[in-house]
N, C-alpha and C positions, 0 to 999 in steps of 0.2 A: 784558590777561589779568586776570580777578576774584585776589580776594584769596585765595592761597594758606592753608586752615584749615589751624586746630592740634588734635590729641586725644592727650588724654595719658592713658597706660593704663596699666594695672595697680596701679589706682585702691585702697587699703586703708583709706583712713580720713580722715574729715569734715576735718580742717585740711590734707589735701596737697587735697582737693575746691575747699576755698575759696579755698587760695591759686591755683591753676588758672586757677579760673574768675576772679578777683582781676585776673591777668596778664593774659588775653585766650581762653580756651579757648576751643575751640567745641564741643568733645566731650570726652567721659570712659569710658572705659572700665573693665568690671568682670572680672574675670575668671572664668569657675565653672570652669576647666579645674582638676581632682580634684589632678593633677601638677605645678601650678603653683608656684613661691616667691612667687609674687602672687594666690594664689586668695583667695576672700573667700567669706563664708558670704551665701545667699541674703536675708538678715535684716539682716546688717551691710550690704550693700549697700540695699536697700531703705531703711534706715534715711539711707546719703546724698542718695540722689536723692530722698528728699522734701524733702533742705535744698536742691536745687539750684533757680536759675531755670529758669522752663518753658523758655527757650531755650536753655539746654545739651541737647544731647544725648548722652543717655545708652546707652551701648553693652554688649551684654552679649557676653562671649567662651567663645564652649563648641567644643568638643575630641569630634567623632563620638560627639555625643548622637545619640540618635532622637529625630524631628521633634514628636512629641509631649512630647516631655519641654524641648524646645529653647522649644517655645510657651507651654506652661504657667507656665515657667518666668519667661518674659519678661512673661505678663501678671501674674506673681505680686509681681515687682520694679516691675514700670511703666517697662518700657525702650521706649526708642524706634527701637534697632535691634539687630538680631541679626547677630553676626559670627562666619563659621560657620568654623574656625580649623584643620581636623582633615581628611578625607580626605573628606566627607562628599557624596553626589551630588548631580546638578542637582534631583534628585526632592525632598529634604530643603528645596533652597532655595527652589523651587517652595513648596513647602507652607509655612515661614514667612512666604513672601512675601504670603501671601493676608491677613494680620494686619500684619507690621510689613517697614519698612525693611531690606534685608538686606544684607551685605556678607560675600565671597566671601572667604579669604584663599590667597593660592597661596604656597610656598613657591619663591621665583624664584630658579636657578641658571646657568651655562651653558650647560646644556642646555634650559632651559625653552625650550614653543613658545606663541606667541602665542595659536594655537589653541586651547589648551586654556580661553582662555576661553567661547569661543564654545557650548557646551552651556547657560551658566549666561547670558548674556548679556538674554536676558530676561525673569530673575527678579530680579536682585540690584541694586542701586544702586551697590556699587564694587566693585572688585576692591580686596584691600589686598596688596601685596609685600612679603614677609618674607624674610631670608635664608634660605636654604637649609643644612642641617645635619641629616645621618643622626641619625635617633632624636628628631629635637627640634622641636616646635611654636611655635615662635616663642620669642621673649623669650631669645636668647643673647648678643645685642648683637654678632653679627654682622654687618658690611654686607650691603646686597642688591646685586645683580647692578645699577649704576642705568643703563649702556646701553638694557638691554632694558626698564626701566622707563622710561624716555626713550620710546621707542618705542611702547610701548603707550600713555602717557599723549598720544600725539599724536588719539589715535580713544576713548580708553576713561576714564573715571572711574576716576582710580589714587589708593590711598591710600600712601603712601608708608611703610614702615616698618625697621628691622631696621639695626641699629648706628647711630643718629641720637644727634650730641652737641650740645652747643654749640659745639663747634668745626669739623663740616662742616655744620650742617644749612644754613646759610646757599649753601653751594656744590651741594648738593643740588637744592633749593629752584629756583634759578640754570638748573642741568643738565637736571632731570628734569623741572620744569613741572608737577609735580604738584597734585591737587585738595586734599589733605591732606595732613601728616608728621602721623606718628604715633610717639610714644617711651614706654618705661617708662625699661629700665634706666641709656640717657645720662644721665638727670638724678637718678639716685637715691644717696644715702648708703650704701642696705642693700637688697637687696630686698625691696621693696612699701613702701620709705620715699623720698619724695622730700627732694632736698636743695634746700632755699629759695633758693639762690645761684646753683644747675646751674640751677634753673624759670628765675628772672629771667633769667640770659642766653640761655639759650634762646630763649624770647620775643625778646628784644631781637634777637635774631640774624635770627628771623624776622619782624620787622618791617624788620629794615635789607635783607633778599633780598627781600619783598615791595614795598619803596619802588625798585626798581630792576627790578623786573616791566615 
């Protein structure tokens, strides 16, 4: 199995950027979502991804924008994917996809159905799994459901997300077989501040679940 990536999200400022990508990133995440504790101004973000190498990529996170605003947006920053976070339909990701990279996020509970990806299936390049929590778009540091993330990631490009620490993502990692984990709040001091200590083992964690892939 290829090497299990890492994107670490809810990206606010050029020194959690570098030490990131420093560790081993493969992706960064921005957030524009208005309601976020990790939202960032279209400008301060811009402002990092011109310090980043061309091979990070760069993720932008929007919350049921209209596709026009989703696109513009992303050429305005210079993102390299769009991760559409919010309710938003196949028609939206359709239409970014015609420009960039797109990535679907589902809220995965015990009721979710596999099915529901299949409308979206192809336009997007992953699907990301976030826990599930009335009223909340991601970033609670809830776990996800990682059964049914197990399951989809046997046929589908799963991004893995939603309560990832340094202390399971290693057994995750393990479990679910996923394409990418993805974390903000696991590794953070505050949010939208990462903490230098939670990065490092992080990393370290998944580098020791990837040596056993």
């Amino acid at each position: 199995m290829p090497r299990v990536r890492v994107k670490i999200c809810g990206i606010t400022n050029l020194a959690d950027a570098k030490l990131a990508v420093d560790l081993g990133a493969d992706a960064l995440g921005f957030n524009f979502y208005e309601k976020s504790v990790r939202n960032i101004s279209p400008a301060d973000a811009y402002k990092i991804i011109r310090a980043l190498p061309e091979k990070i990529e760069a993720a932008g996170v929007f919350v049921n924008w209209s596709p026009e605003a989703v696109i513009a947006l992303a050429r305005a920053v210079d993102l390299d994917t769009v991760q559409l976070h919010g309710d938003e339909p196949p028609a939206t990701a359709r239409a970014a996809a015609k420009f960039f990279k797109v990535t679907r996020a589902f809220r995965v509970g015990k009721d979710f159905r596999l099915a529901s990806l299949g409308p979206f299936q192809s336009s997007v390049r992953a699907f990301l799994f976030d826990a599930a929590k009335s009223g909340e778009y991601g970033g609670t540091g809830h776990r996800t459901d990682w059964t049914i993330a197990r399951r989809a990631a046997k046929t589908h490009r799963i991004i893995l997300a939603g309560g990832l620490t340094p202390e399971n993502v290693a057994e995750a990692i393990l479990y679910v077989r996923p394409h990418t984990v993805d974390v903000a709040s696991g590794i953070e001091s505050r949010p939208g501040k990462k903490d230098r200590a939670k990065l490092r083992q992080f990393f370290a964690e998944v580098s020791r679940a990837n040596a056993q892939l």
